[in-house]
N, C-alpha and C positions, 0 to 999 in steps of 0.2 A: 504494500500500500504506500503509494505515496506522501509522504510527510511535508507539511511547511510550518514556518515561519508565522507567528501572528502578532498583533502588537497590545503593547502592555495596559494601552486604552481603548482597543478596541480587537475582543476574540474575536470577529467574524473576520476581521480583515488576513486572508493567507496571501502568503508570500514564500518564493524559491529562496534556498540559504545564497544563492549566486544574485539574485538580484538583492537581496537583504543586505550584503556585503557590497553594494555597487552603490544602493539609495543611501546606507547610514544610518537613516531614521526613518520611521513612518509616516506619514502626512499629516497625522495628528499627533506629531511627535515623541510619539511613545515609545518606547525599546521595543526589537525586538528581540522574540522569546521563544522556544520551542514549548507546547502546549502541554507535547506528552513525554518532559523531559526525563520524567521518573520513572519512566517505563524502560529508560538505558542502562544496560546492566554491564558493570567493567568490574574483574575479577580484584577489587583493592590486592589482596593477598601476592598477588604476583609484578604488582607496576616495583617493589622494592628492584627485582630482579632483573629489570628493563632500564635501557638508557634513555637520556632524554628525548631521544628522537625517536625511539618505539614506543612510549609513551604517548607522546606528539600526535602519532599514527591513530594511533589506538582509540584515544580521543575526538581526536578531529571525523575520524570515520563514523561515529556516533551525533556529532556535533552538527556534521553534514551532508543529509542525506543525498544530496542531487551531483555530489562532486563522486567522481568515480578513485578508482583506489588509486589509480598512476597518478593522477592529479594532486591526490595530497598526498601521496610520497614524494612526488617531484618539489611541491612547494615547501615539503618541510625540508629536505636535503639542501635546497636552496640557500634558506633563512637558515638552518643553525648545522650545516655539514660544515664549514670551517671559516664559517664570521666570526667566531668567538672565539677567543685565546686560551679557554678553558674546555675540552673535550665533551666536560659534563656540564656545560652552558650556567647550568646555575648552581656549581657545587655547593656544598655544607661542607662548614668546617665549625670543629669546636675548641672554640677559645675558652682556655678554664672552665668547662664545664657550661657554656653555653653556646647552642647551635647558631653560626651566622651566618645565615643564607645569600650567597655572593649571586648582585645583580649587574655588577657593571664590567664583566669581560667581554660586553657587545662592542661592536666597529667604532662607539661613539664614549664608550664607558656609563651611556644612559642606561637607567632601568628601563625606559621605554623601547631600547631595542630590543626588548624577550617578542614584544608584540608589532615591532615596525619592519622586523624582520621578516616578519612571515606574515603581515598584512599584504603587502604588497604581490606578493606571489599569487595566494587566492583571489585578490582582487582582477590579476595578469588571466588568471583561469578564468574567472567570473566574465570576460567581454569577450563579444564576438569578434570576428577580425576584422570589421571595419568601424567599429568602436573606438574613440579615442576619448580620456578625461583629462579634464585637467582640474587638482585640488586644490584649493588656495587655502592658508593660515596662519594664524599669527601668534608668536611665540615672543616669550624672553628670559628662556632657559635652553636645557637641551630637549624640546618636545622638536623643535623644528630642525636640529639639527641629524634626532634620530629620523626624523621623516623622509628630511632629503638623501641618506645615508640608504633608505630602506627604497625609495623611491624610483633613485638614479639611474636604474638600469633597466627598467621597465620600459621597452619602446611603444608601448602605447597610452601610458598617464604620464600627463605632467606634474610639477607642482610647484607653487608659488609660496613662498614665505613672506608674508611683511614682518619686521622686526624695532621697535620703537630704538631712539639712537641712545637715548640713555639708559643704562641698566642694564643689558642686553650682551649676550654671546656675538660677537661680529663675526661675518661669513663675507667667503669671497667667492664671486661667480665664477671666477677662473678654473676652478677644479673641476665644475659641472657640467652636462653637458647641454646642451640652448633650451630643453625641455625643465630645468629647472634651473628655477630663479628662486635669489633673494633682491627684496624690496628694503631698502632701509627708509625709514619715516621718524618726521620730528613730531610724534605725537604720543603720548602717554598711551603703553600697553593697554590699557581699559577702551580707550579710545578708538584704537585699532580694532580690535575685538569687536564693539560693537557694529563698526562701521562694515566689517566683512559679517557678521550677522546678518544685520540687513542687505548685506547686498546676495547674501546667498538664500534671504525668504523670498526673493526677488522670483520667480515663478520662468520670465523669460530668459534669466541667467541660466538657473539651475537644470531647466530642462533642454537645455543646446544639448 
């Protein structure tokens, strides 16, 4: 039986995990959620014995019904086969007796590369071949630097960073290739933020 996607305020509305992962959010801006989540059954007892990236599998095959298995093998080999300087992506280590879960051996040392890494990849699966995006956002830490890190090499999405000039991680477009830009702006992060809000409820933008 086929499975979808529905959103957090509204159960009628179904949706593909491939388009789910292309829209972001639902039109009435709710999450989405798989409905019959609890009905997925993963053996706990055995993930000890699996690496990060059988895990990954193992999950994700659960997580998304509509992607076939090459698909999220390929994306997760993608994202964490050797971005990370650490084998087991997010080891544990115990300092005197307390476990500390190491997040930053990603490409960027952001915690956000566990998820920028491998966003991009299913997002690459999720369009057709004459599909092109392009994301825009704005940051002033490392959100936008894992972004463009995770993004780069994706020949069919763009993405655009604005970045406020004070306060802010500075980027240089030189390393990138024309599909992704940073915007540097003389405007207080808040300001930025809401200004790309609005222009992404904008109905003729969002739907090109």
């Amino acid at each position: 039986m086929e499975r979808f996607y529905t959103s957090t305020r509204n159960h009628s509305f179904k949706i593909s995990a491939k388009a789910a992962i292309k829209k972001g959010f639902a039109d009435d801006k709710g999450l989405f959620v798989l409905p019959d989540l609890q009905e997925n059954h993963i053996d706990i007892a055995k993930l000890p014995d699996l690496s990060y990236q059988e895990i990954a599998n193992l999950v994700l095959e659960q997580l998304l019904p509509d992607f076939d298995h090459t698909e999220i093998a390929d994306s997760v080999q993608l994202a964490y086969g050797n971005n990370f300087t650490d084998s087991e992506i997010t080891p544990v280590n115990n300092v005197d007796n307390f476990h500390v879960l190491e997040l930053f051996h990603g490409p960027t040392a952001a915690f956000k590369d566990i998820g920028l890494q491998l966003l991009p990849q299913l997002m690459q699966h999720s369009l057709s071949p004459n599909n092109q995006v392009m994301i825009l956002t704005a940051t002033s830490g490392d959100t936008g630097k894992a972004a463009l890190e995770g993004f780069k090499d994706q020949p069919q999405i763009g993405i655009t960073v604005f970045y406020p000039h004070k306060g802010s991680v500075k980027f240089s477009n030189s390393k990138w290739p024309l599909r992704v830009v940073t915007i540097l702006m003389s405007l207080l992060f808040r300001v930025i933020s809401m200004m790309l809000k609005q222009t992404l409820n904008d109905f003729l933008i969002t739907a090109i």
